[in-house]
C-alpha positions, 0 to 999 in steps of 0.5 A: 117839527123835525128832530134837532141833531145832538151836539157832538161830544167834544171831549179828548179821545183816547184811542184804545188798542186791544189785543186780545178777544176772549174772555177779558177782551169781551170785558175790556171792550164792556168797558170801554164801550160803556164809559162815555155815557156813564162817566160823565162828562169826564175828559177822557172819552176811550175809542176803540181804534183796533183790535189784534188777535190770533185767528183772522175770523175770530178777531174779524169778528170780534171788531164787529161784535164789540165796535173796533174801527180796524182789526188786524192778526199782528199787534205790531199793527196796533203799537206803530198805529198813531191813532192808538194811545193806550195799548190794552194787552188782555192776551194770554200771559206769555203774550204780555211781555214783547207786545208791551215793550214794543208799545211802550217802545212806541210811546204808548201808554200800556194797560197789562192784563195780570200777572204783570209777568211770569217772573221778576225779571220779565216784570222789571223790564216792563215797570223799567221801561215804562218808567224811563219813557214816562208812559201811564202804566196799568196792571189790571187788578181790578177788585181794587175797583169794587166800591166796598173795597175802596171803602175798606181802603179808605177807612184802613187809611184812616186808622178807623180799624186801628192797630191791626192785629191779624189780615187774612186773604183766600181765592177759591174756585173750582175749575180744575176739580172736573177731569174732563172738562177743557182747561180755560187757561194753562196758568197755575194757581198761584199767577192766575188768581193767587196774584189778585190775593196777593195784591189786595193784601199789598193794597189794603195793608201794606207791603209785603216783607217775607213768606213762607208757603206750600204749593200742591198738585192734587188734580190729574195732569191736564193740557190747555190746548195740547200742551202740559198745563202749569200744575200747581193747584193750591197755594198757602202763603204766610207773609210778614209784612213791612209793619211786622202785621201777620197776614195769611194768604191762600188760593185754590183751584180745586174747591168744589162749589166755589166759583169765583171766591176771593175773600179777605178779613182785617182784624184790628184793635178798634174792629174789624171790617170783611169782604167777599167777591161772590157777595161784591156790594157788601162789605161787613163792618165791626166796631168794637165801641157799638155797645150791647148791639156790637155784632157785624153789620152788613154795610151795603156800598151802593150810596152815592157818598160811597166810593165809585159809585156817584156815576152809576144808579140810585141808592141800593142798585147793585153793580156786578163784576163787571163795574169794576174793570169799567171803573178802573178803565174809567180811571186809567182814560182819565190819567192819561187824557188830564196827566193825572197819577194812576196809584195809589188807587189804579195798579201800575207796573210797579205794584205787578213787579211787587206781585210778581217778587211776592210769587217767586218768593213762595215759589222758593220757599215751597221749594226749599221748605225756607222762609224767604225774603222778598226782594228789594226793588232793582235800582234803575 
């Protein structure tokens, strides 16, 4: 008896092209690679049409390894091919801003690695553009996507925490503590990983009103690539936000023995909930009303009646930090392919404007010893 040939996947194709095939071009095509069998059956299947980069071997390489029908050295390849619907932007931040006009100039839906921008002005002409020709937007802030975070979301939504009393948020790693070792990135602290820090604050409590903070170099003048390197290492932000609730935000590049620590904790007046990226599937849970055995319970995120998780693998199989680009991809192919809104959960090119105004504003303040406004979004 010969084999049967399988039934061909009948689903809408969104055609993805990349720029970039690094690090995050590595994690990008994971995901998109992965979401088809996975999410299943979901209308919006990703191709991977193409894929741009710098250095022909290396992106030639590159479509092999990670399965691109085409390759090109010019992304202007990529945003005038009509094969491509999303155009996903992971090359480094000075690349987001033109490559990403252009697409959306050619009616493409964009996904843009963070920072949006390196400052507000670059960061409005993207969410303004995206907005006047009506494409899908993303913004990869992908920790929205861990399921514990979702949870926390949830219950925030749900007034389970009651009226909070205090948040506070940190990003620490390392990477800059070693003199000798070859810098990843030329971005500072405060782009780089303090816009994650940033982001979950907007997206768990609220937006953020005004800030006071203090920037700081402590590591020896360094180079990425032979040119200076953004110099600042630490930044300390204080935020006011729009519900008058006092948050604390803070990133560090230079704290020796952290890897990858982005870590926050609500206080309310019902409880409190905390989270930690180097332990991803645990969120910690408080309840005031629990009785003599009140303490923190470490609640483990990995049943299928917790957020983003029904897809993947039975109960206490954990998911790593890769999941959550292949969720919050997921979620962006199924946008576009069904119409259907990509925020509140998914960030859009108005939540990097946001990040972006939060940046430069402690930016001033730390220039100016002031606390400082966040300003308004620009009329369109």
């Amino acid at each position: 008896m010969a084999l049967t040939p399988s039934s061909p996947d009948e689903r809408r194709s969104v055609g993805f092209g990349l720029l970039g095939y690094g690090f995050m071009g590595r994690a990008h095509s994971n995901a998109l690679r992965t979401i088809p069998y996975i999410f299943w059956p979901s209308t919006g299947c990703p191709e991977l049409v193409g894929i741009a980069g710098r250095t022909e071997s290396s992106v030639r390489e590159a479509a092999t390894r990670y399965g691109y029908a085409s390759w090109s050295t010019d992304w202007r390849d990529l945003v005038s091919d009509e094969r491509v619907d999303v155009f996903d932007n992971v090359g480094p931040d000075a690349e987001h801003v033109e490559p990403t006009l252009a697409a959306i100039g050619h009616g493409k839906h964009v996904v843009c690695e963070k920072p949006l921008a390196s400052n507000a002005v670059d960061a409005f002409r993207l969410y303004d553009a995206a907005a006047n020709a009506g494409v899908k937007n993303l913004v990869c802030f992908n920790y929205r996507f861990f399921p514990a975070v979702r949870l926390a979301w949830e219950m925030l939504q749900g007034g389970e925490l009651g009226e909070l009393h205090q948040a506070r948020f940190r990003y620490s790693q390392e990477w800059r503590t070693d003199p000798a070792t070859e810098l990843p990135s030329p971005t500072g602290v405060l782009d780089i990983i303090c816009s994650h820090a940033i982001d979950q604050a907007r997206f768990l409590c609220g937006e953020i009103a005004s800030v006071s903070a203090e920037i700081t170099s402590i590591a020896p003048a360094r180079t990425y690539r032979g040119a200076p390197a953004q110099a600042d290492d630490t930044v300390s932000i204080l935020a006011r936000l729009d519900s008058g609730l006092v948050a604390t935000i803070d990133a560090s590049l230079v704290s020796p023995g952290r890897k990858n620590q982005l870590a926050w904790e609500i206080n309310g007046s019902k409880g409190s909930i905390a989270w930690d990226l180097e332990h991803p599937n645990v969120l910690q849970v408080y309840r005031r009303d629990a009785g003599r055995t009140a303490g923190f319970a470490e609640v483990i995120v990995t049943e299928a009646d917790h957020p983003l998780v029904a897809p993947w693998w039975p109960s206490a199989h954990v998911l790593g930090w890769e999941h959550a680009h292949i969720n919050m991809l997921a979620h962006f192919a199924s946008a576009v392919a069904d119409g259907t809104p990509v925020e509140p959960y998914g960030a859009t090119f108005l939540d990097g404007l946001r990040v972006a105004q939060v940046a430069e504003a402690a930016r001033e303040s730390a220039a100016t010893g002031r606390r400082i406004e966040v300003e308004e979004v620009p009329a369109r």
